[in-house]
C-alpha positions in Angstrom: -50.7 -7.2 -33.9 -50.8 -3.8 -32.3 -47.7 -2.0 -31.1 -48.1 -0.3 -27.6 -51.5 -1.8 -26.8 -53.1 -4.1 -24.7 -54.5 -7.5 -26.6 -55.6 -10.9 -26.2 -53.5 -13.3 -27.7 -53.9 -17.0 -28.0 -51.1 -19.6 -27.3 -49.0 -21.0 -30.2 -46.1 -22.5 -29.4 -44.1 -23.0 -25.8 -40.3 -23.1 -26.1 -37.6 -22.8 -23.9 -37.2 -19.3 -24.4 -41.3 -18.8 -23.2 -44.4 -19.0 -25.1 -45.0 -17.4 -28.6 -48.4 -15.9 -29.0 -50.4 -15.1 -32.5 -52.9 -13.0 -33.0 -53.8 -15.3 -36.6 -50.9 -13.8 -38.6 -48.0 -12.9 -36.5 -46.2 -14.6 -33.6 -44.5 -12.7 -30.7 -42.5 -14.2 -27.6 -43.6 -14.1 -24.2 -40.4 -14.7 -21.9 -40.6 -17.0 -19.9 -40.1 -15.8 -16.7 -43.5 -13.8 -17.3 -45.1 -16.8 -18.5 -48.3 -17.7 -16.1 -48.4 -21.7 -14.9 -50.5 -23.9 -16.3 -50.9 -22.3 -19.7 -52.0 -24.2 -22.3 -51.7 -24.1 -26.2 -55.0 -22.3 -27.5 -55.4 -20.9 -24.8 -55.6 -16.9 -24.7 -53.3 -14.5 -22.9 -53.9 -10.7 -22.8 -50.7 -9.1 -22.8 -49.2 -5.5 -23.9 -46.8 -5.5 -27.0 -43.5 -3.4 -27.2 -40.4 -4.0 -29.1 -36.9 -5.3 -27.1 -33.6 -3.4 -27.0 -33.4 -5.0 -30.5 -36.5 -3.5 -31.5 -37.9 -7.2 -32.1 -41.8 -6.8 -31.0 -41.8 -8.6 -27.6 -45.2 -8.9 -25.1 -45.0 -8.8 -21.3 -47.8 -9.3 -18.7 -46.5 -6.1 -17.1 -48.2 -3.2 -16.6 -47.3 0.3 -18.0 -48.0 3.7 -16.7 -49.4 4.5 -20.5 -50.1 3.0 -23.7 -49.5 4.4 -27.3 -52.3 7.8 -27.1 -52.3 8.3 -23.8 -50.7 11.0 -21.3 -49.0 10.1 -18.4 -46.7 11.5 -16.2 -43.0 9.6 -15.5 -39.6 10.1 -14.5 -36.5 10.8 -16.0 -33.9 7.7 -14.8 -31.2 8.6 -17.5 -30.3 11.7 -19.5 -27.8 11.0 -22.5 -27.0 12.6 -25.8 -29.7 11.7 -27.6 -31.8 12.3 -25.8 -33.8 10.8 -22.1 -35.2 7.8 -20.9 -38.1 7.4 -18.7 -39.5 4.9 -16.4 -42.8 3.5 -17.9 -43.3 0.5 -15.7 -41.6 -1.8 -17.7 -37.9 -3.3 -18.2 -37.2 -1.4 -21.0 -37.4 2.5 -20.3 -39.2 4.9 -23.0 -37.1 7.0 -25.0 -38.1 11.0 -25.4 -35.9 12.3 -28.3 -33.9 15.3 -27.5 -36.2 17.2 -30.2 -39.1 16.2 -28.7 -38.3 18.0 -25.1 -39.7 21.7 -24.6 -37.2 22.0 -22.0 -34.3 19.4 -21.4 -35.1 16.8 -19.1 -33.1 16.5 -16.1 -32.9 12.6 -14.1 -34.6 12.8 -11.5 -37.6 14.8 -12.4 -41.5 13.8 -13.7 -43.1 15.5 -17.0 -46.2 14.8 -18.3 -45.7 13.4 -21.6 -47.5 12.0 -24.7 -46.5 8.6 -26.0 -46.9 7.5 -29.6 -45.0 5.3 -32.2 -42.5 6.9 -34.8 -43.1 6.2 -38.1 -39.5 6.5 -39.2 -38.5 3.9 -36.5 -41.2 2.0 -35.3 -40.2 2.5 -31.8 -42.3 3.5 -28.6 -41.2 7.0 -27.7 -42.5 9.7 -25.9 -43.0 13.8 -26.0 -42.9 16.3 -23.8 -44.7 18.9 -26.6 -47.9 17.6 -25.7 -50.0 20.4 -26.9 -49.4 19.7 -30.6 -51.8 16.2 -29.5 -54.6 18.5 -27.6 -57.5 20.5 -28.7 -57.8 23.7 -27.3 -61.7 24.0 -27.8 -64.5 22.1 -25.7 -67.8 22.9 -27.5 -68.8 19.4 -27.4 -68.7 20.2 -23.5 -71.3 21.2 -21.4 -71.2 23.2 -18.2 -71.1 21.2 -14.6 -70.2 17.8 -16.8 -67.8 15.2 -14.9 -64.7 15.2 -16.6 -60.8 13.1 -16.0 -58.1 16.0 -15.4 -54.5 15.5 -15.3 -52.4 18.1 -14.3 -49.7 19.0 -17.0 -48.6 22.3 -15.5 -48.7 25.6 -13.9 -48.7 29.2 -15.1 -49.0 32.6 -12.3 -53.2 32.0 -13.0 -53.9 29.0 -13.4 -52.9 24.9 -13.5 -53.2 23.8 -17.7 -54.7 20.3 -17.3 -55.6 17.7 -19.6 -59.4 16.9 -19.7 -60.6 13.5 -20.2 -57.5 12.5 -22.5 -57.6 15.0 -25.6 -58.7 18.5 -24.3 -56.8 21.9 -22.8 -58.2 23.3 -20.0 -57.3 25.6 -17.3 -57.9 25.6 -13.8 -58.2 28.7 -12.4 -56.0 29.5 -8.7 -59.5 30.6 -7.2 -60.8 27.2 -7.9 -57.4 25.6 -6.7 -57.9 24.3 -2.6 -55.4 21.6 -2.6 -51.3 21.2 -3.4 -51.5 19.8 -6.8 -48.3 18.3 -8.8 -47.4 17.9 -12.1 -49.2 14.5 -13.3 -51.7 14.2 -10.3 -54.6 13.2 -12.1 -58.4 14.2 -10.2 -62.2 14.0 -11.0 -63.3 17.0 -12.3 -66.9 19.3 -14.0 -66.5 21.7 -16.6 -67.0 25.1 -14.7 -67.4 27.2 -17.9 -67.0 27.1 -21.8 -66.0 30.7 -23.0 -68.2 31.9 -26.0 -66.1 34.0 -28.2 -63.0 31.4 -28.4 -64.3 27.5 -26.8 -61.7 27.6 -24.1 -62.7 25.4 -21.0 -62.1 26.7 -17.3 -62.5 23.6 -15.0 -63.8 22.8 -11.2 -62.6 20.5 -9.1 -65.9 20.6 -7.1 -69.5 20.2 -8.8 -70.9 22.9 -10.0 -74.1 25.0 -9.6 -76.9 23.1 -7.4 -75.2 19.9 -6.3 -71.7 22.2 -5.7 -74.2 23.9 -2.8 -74.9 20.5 -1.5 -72.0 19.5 -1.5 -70.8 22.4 1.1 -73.8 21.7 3.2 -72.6 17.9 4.1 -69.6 19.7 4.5 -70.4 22.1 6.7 -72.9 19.9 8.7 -70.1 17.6 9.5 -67.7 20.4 10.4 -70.3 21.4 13.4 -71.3 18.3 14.6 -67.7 17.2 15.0 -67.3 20.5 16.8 -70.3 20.5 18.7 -72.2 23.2 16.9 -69.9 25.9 16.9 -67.5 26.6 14.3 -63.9 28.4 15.1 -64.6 31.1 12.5 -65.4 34.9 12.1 -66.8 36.9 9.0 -63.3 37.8 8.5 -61.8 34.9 8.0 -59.7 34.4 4.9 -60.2 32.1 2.3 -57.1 30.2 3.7 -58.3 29.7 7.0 -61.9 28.9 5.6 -60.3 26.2 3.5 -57.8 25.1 6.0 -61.0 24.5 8.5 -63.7 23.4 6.2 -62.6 22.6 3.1 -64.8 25.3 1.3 -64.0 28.6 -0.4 -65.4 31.6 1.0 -68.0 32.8 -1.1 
């Protein structure tokens, strides 16, 4: 049985507490209030495994914002000594030890975050020192290739993003048209892969040919929704070019 995953289990036993589900060798409960009607012994539930607030491995038909390896971005709904909890989706909030905060967390506020299972408890917990869990080298990238992003912060150049679940990348501010937040996860192409280090700079348009056909549908639309003529000048800034068009000037 896998800890912080999704899995299809089949149905062993129903009791008045809710079903209890085996994967061949173990059994976990299913409380009943998340039991679907109509179930059936033998018959196969997929579900996502946790452990209660007696660290008892429990499953739920609930949804969370991240499984065990993934990234995701949630928000801090209580601060204590030991450190913060965060909503996940699920009854039971996910603890981020104090020692695993780059900054501390304040209620209130999102951080993109890396969950994973301690070894020493065998507990679902979360980091916020994500970059010990990302390579910072793309050579098995290639230029203009589609790519997941998430956003998991901001320096005065550029956004740092996560690329397709395991890479760090930066987005560059002249590649930058939109607000973006912490955790706001986008399609993206690899704009470039620097030779002498591996480091990945990424686009949130496509690149090269199709990134120049791209503009033309773009600009195409722009004049026939404004009859032909477009409000612009040569001097227009890259603001106002954006703000009207949705392009860069370039």
């Amino acid at each position: 049985m896998i800890l912080g995953d999704y899995q299809s289990l089949e149905i062993a036993r129903d009791t008045n507490q809710g079903l209890y589900l085996t994967d061949g060798v173990y059994e976990v409960l299913l409380p009943r209030r998340q039991c679907p009607p109509h179930a059936h012994i033998g018959e196969p539930i997929r579900v996502f495994v946790l452990t209660d607030s007696e660290d008892r491995p429990i499953a739920t038909t609930k949804v969370p914002y991240g499984k065990v390896g993934d990234f995701a971005a949630l928000k801090v709904v209580t601060v204590a000594d030991s450190g913060a909890f965060l909503d996940w989706g699920l009854d039971k909030d996910l603890f981020c030890p104090f020692k695993e905060q780059i900054v501390p967390m304040k209620e209130g506020q999102r951080y993109v975050v890396r969950i994973y299972i301690d070894q020493a408890s065998e507990r679902i917990v979360c980091t916020s020192k994500i970059h010990k869990f990302l390579r910072p080298t793309g050579e098995d990238l290639k230029p203009g290739q589609p790519v997941k992003v998430m956003i998991a912060g901001f320096t005065p150049n550029a956004a740092t993003v996560i690329v397709n679940n395991e890479i760090k990348a930066s987005i560059f501010n002249d590649e930058i048209y939109e607000n973006l937040r912490v955790g706001d996860v986008r399609d993206g192409f690899v704009k470039s892969i620097r030779p002498q280090d591996q480091k990945v700079a990424i686009s949130l348009r496509p690149v090269g040919y199709q990134s120049v056909l791209g503009e033309r549908e773009k600009l195409l639309a722009a004049l026939k929704k404004n009859g032909g003529f477009l409000p612009l000048s040569d001097r227009a800034t890259p603001e106002e070019i954006h703000r009207a068009l949705g392009l860069s000037k370039g």
